[in-house]
C-alpha positions as CSV (number, residue, x, y, z in Angstrom):
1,X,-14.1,9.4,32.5
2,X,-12.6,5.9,31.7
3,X,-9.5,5.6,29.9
4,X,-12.0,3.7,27.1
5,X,-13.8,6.7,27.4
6,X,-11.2,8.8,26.3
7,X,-9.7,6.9,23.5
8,X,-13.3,6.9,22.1
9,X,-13.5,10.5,22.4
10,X,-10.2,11.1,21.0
11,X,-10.9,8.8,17.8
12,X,-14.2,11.2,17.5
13,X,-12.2,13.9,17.5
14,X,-9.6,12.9,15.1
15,X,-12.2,11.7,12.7
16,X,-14.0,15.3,12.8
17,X,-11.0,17.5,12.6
18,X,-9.7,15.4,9.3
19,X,-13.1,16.1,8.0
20,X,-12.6,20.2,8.8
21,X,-10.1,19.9,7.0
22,X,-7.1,19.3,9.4
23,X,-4.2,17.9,7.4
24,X,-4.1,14.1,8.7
25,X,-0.3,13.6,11.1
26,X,-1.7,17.1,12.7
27,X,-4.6,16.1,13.8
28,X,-3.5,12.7,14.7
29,X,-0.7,13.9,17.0
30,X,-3.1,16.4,18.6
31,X,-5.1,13.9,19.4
32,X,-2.5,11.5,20.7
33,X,-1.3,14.3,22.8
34,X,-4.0,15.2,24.5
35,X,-5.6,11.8,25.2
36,X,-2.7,10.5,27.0
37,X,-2.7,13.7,28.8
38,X,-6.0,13.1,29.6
39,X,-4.9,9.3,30.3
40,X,-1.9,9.9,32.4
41,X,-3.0,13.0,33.7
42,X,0.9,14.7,32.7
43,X,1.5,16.3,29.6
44,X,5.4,16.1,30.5
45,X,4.4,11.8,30.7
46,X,2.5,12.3,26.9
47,X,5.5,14.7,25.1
48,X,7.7,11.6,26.6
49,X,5.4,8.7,25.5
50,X,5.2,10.7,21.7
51,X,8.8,11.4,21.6
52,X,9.9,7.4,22.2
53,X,7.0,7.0,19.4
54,X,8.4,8.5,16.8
55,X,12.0,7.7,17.7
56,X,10.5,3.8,17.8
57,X,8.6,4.1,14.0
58,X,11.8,6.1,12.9
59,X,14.5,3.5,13.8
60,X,12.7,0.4,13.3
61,X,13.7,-1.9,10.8
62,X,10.4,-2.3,8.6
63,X,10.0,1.5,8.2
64,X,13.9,2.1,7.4
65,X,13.1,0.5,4.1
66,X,10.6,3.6,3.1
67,X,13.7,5.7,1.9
68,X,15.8,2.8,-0.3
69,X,12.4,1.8,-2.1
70,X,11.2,5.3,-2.6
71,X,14.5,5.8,-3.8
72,X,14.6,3.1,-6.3
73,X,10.9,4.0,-7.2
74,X,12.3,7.2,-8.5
75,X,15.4,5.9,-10.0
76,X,13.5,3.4,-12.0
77,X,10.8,6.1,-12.8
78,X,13.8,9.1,-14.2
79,X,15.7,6.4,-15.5
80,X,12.7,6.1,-17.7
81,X,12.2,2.2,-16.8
82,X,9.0,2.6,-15.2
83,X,7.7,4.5,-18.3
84,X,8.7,1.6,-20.6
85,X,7.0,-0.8,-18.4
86,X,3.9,1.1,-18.5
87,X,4.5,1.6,-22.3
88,X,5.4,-2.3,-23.1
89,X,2.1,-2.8,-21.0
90,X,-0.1,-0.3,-22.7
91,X,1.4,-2.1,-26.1
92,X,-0.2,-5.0,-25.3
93,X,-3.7,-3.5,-24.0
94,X,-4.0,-1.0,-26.7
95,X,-6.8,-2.1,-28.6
96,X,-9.5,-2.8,-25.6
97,X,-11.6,0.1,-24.3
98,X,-10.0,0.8,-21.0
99,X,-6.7,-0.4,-22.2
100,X,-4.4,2.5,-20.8
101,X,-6.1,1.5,-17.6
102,X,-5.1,-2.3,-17.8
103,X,-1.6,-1.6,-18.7
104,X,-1.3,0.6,-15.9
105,X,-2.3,-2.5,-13.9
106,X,-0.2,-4.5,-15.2
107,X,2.8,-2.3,-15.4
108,X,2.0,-1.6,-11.4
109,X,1.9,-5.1,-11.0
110,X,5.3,-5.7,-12.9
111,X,6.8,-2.6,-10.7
112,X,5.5,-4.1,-7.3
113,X,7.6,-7.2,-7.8
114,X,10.5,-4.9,-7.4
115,X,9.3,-2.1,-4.7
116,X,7.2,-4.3,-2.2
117,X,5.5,-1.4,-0.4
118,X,2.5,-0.1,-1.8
119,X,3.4,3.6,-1.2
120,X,6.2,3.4,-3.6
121,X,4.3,2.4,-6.9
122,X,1.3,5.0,-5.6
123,X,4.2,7.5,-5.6
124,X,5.6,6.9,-9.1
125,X,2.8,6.0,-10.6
126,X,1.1,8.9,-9.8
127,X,4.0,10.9,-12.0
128,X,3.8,8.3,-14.6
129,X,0.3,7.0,-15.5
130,X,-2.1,9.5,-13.8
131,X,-0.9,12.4,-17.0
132,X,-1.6,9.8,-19.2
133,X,-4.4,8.7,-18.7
134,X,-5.9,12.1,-18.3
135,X,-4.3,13.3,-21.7
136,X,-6.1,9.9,-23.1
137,X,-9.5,11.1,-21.9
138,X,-9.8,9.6,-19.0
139,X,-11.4,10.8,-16.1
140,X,-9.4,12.6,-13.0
141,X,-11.3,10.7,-10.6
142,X,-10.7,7.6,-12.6
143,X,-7.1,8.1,-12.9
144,X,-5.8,8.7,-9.5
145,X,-8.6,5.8,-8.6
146,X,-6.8,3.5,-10.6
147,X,-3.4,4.3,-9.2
148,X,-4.6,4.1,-5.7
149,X,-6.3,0.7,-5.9
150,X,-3.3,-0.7,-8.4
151,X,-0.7,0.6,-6.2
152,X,-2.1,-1.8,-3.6
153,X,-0.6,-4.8,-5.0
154,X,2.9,-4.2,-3.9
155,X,1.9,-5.9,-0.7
156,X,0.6,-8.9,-1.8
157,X,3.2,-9.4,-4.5
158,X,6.3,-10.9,-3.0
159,X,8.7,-8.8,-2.3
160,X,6.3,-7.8,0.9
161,X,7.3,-5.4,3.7
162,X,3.8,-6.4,5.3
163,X,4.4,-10.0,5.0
164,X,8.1,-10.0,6.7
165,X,6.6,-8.1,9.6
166,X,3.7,-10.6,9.4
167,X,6.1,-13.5,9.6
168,X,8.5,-12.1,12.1
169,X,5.4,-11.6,14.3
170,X,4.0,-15.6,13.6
171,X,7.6,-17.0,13.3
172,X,6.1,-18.4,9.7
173,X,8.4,-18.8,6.6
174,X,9.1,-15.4,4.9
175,X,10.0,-17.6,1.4
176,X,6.4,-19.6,2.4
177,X,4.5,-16.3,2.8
178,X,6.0,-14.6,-0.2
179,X,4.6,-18.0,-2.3
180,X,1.4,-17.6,-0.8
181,X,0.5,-14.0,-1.6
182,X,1.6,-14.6,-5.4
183,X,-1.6,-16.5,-6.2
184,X,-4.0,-13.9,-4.6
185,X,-1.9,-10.8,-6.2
186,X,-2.1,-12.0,-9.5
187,X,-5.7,-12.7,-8.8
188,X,-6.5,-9.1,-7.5
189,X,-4.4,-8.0,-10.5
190,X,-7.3,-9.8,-13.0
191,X,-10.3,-8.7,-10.7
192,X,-8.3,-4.9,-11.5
193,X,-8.6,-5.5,-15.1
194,X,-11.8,-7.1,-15.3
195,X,-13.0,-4.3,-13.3
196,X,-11.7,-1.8,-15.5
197,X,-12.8,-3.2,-19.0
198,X,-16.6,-3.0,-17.6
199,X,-16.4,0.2,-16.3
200,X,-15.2,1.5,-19.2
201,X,-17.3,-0.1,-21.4
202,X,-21.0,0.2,-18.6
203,X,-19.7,3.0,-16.6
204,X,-18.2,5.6,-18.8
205,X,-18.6,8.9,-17.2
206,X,-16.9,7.7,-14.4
207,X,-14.1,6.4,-16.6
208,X,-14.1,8.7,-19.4
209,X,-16.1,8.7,-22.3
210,X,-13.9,10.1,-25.4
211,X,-11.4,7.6,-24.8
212,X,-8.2,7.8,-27.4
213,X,-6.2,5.0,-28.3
214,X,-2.3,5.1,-27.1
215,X,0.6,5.4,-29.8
216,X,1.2,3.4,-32.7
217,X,2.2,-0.4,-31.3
218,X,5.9,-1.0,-30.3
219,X,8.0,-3.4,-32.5
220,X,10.0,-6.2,-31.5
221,X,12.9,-4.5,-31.4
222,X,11.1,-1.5,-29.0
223,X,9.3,-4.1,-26.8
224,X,13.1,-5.8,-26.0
225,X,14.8,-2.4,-25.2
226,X,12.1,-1.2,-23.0
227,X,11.4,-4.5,-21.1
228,X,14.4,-6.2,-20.8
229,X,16.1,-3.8,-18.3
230,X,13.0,-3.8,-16.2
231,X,13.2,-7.4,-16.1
232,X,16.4,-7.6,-15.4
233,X,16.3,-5.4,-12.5
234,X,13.4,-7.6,-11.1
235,X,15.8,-10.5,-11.3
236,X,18.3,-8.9,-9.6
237,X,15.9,-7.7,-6.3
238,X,13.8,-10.9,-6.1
239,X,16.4,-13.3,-7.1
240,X,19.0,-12.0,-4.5
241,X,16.0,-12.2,-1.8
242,X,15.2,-15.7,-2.7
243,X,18.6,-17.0,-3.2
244,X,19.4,-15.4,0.6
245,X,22.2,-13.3,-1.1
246,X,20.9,-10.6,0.8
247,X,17.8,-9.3,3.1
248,X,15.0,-7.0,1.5
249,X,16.5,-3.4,2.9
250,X,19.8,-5.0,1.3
251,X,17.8,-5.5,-2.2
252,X,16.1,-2.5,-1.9
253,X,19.5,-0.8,-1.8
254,X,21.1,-3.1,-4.4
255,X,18.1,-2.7,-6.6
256,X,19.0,1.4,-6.5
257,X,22.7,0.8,-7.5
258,X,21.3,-1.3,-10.6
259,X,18.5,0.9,-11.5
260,X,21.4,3.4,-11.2
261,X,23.7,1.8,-13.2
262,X,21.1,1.2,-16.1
263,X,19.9,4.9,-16.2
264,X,23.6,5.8,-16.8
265,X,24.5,3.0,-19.2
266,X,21.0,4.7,-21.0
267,X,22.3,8.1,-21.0
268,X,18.7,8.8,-19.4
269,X,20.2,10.2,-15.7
270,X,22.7,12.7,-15.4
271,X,24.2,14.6,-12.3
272,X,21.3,17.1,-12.4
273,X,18.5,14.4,-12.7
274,X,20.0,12.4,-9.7
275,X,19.8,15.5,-7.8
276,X,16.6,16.1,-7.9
277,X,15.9,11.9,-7.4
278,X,17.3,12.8,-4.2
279,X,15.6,15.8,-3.5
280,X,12.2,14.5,-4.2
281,X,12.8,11.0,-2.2
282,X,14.0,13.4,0.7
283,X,10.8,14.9,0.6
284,X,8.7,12.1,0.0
285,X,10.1,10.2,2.5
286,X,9.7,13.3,4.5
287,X,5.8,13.0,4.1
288,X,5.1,9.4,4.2
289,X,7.3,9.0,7.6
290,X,5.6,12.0,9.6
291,X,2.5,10.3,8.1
292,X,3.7,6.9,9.8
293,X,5.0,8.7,13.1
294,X,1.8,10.2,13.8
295,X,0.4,7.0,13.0
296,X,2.1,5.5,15.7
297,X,2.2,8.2,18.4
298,X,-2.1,7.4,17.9
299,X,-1.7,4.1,17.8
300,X,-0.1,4.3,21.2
301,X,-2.2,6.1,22.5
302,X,-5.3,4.5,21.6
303,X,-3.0,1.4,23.6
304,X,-3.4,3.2,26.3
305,X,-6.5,3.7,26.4
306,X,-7.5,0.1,26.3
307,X,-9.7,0.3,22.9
308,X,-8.0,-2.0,20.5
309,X,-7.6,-4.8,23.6
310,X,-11.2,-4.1,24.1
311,X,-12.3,-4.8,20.6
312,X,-9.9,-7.6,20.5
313,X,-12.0,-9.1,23.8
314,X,-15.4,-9.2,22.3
315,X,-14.2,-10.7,19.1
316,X,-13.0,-13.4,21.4
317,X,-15.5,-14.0,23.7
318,X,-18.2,-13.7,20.9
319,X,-19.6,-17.4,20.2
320,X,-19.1,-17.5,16.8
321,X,-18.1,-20.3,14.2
322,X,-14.7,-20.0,12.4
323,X,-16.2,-18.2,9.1
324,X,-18.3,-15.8,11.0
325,X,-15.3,-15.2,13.3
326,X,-12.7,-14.8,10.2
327,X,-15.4,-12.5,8.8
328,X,-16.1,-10.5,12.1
329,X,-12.0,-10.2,12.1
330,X,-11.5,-9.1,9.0
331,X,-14.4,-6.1,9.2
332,X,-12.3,-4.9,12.2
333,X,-9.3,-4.7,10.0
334,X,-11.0,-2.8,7.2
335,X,-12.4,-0.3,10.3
336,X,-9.2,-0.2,12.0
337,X,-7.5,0.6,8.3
338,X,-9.3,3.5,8.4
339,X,-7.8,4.9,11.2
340,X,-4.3,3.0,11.7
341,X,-1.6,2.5,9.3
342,X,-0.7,-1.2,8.4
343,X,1.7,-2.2,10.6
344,X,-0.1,-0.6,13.9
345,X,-3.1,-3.0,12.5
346,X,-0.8,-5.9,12.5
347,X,1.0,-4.7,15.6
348,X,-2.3,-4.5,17.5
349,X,-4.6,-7.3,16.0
350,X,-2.5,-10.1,14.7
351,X,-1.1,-11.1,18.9
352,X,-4.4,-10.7,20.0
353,X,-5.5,-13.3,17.4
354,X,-2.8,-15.7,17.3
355,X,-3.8,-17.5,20.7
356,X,-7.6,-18.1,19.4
357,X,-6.8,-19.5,16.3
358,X,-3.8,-21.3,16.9
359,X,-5.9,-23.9,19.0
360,X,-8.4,-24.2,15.7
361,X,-5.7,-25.6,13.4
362,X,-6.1,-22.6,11.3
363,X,-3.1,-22.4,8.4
364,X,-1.5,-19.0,9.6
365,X,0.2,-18.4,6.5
366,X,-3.5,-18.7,4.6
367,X,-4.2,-16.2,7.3
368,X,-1.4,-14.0,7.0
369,X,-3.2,-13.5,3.4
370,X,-6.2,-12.9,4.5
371,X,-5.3,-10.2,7.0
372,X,-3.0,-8.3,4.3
373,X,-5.7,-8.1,2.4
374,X,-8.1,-6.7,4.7
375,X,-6.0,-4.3,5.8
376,X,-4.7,-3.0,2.4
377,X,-8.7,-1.7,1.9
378,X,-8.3,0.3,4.6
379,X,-5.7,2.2,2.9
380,X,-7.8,2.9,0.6
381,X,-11.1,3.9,2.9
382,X,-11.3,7.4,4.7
383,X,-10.7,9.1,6.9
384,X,-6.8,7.7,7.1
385,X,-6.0,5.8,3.5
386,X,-2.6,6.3,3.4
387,X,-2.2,5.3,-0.2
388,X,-4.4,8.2,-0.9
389,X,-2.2,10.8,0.9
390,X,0.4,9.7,-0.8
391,X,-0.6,10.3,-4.0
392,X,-2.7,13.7,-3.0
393,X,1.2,14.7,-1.7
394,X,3.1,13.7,-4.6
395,X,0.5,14.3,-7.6
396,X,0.6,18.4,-5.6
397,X,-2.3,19.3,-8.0
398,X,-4.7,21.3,-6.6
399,X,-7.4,20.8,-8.9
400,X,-7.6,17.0,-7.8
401,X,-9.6,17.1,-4.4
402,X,-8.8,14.4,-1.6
403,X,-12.4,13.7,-1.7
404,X,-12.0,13.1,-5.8
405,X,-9.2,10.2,-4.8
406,X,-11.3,8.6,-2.5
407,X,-14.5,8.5,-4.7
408,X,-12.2,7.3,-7.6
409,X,-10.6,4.5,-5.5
410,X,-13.7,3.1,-3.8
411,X,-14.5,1.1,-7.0
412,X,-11.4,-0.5,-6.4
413,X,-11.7,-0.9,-2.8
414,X,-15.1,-2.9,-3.3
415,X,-13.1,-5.4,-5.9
416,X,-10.6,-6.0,-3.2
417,X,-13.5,-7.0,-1.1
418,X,-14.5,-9.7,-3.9
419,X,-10.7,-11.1,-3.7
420,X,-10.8,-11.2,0.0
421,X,-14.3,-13.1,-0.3
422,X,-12.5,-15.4,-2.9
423,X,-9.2,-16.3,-0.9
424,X,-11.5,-16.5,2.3
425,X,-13.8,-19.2,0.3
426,X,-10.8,-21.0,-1.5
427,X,-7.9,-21.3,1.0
428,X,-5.8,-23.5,-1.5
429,X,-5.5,-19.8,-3.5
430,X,-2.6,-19.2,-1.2
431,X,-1.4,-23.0,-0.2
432,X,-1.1,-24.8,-3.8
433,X,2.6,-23.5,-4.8
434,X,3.8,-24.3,-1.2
């Protein structure tokens, strides 16, 4: 049996033992195990190869900004500043069937310009929207749906973890991407909200058909003292990243000490809340980075195995035009999303495609775009959407099925497919503020 052989077999397996039941890192570490094994021919060789993988995804630099920004996210979210930008959101939506749904968007959107990684906002936005929605009639499925495709935006919406590893890869501007994906963000943020207004209003059994309006409107006064610390602390992270005060990890880090300080100045945080801040960011961060080790001990292996090269090869040697090609690439991304967390996708795809389209001309910061957004819908797509762990792990309600945050997010997942279509077909999306 071929080495190609193997690393089909083993992504077989993996996909069949998920569906059994298996909880995801398990199964993807067994199978990592066990097909270098079968590889190499030494399990002491694969325990060696897993161990270097999940010292590597441990110690590198993109993933050590999981614990500052999950940290934040749940300062911001007990300091009660993500609940007033949900509520100053939900103010302004209040009237319009499906508005609780659009001013989760929109507060998401507003939150992702301070986290940058889309597993922070699914985390707090799973504690902070997902019970009200429900207690507004909305559906379950609809609710942790909604989170899952909003939380998505973080990526796109500069800051980006996935565009600084996508620019340290291309040596392209940071500040140049972070421009770029602003346009298409705020764009997938519409498509979200247009999406949500006619499924409420032509698709309400899926939404929720007795839906309530929120509370009474906010005054002037309300609207400042909610949103102005929010905005301020969104000043403070981006503007310190864009003025080269200090690097992302740094503003993820300096954004907790402010989000600190205004919980305090508040009176909202005490000793006993900031205790269990820390508590639950150990334990998210727990979750999320044995998620991401298992994600790279399979990605190695499947490296091994000569699969992902493979796939890269008959993309390349296919005689295609540039759109077919760009389409081809991007339906590998979504496929690979289903199986790969996003920077294994970037790790793997984006050096095998530099060298083709480099000689085409092709803007690689337009393409940077493109790719992010391909491979975001895979973390929404089974059998491996990491977004949808994350909130299955952090909403810990068992009457909400994994299955029920997949069906609820695939509505979202399709709409993402319309904005990639969109950016694909109008390039200057991502080019006009550069």
């Amino acid at each position: 049996m071929t080495p190609f052989d193997i690393g089909l077999l083993a992504l077989a397996l993996m996909g069949l033992l998920v569906f059994l039941g298996m909880y995801v890192p398990i199964a993807l570490i067994a199978c990592s195990f066990a097909g270098v094994w079968a590889i190499k021919g030494s399990a002491l060789m694969a325990s060696k190869m897993l161990g270097l993988a999940a010292n590597d995804a441990i110690s590198s630099y993109f993933f050590g900004v999981v614990p500052v920004f999950v940290l934040m996210g749940f300062v911001v979210s007990e300091s009660g500043m993500g609940r007033d930008a949900f509520d100053v959101a939900n103010a302004a939506f209040r009237r319009i069937r499906g508005g609780l749904g659009i001013g989760t968007i929109v507060a998401n959107t507003i939150f992702a310009a301070i986290t940058g990684i889309s597993i922070a906002s699914a985390a707090v936005f799973t504690k902070i929207a997902v019970p009200e929605l429900r207690r507004h009639g909305y559906t379950s499925r609809f609710s942790v749906g909604l989170v899952a495709g909003s939380s998505v935006l973080g990526m796109l919406i500069p800051p980006s973890l996935l565009l600084i590893l996508y620019g340290l890869l291309t040596e392209q501007s940071i500040g140049d991407l972070f421009l770029a994906g602003l346009g298409p963000g705020l764009l997938l943020a519409l498509i979200f909200v247009a999406g949500t207004v006619g499924m409420a209003i032509f698709a309400p059994r899926f939404v929720g058909s007795n839906l309530s309006q929120s509370e009474e409107a906010l005054s002037r006064t309300e609207i400042l003292a909610k949103g102005l610390p929010i905005t301020a602390l969104i000043a403070l992270v981006l503007g310190g990243i864009y003025a080269g005060f200090f690097t992302p990890v740094e503003a993820g880090a300096i954004g907790t000490a402010g989000a600190l300080l205004i919980g305090f100045a508040k009176r909202t945080l005490n000793l006993r809340s900031l205790w269990r801040i820390l508590v639950e960011t150990g334990l998210v961060t727990a979750s999320v980075c044995f998620l991401i080790i298992a994600a790279q001990m399979y990605s190695r292996m499947l490296s091994f195995s000569g699969l992902p090269s493979s796939f890269g090869a008959l993309v390349a040697q296919a005689d295609l035009g540039f759109l077919a090609l760009i389409m081809l690439y991007c339906l590998v991304v979504v496929l690979f999303g289903m199986i790969l967390d996003s920077s294994s996708i970037m790790l793997i795809l984006v050096p095998l495609m530099l060298p083709i389209l480099q000689p085409m001309g092709v803007d690689l910061i337009w393409f940077g775009i493109v790719t992010v957004i391909a491979i975001e819908i895979g973390l929404l797509t089974p059998p491996f959407g990491i977004s949808v762990y994350v909130i299955k792990s952090t909403l810990n309600d068992p009457s909400i099925k994994l299955a029920d945050i997949f069906i609820g997010a695939a509505p979202f997942a399709i709409m993402m497919l319309v904005c990639l279509a969109v950016v694909i077909a109008f390039p200057a999306l991502t080019t006009f503020l550069l």
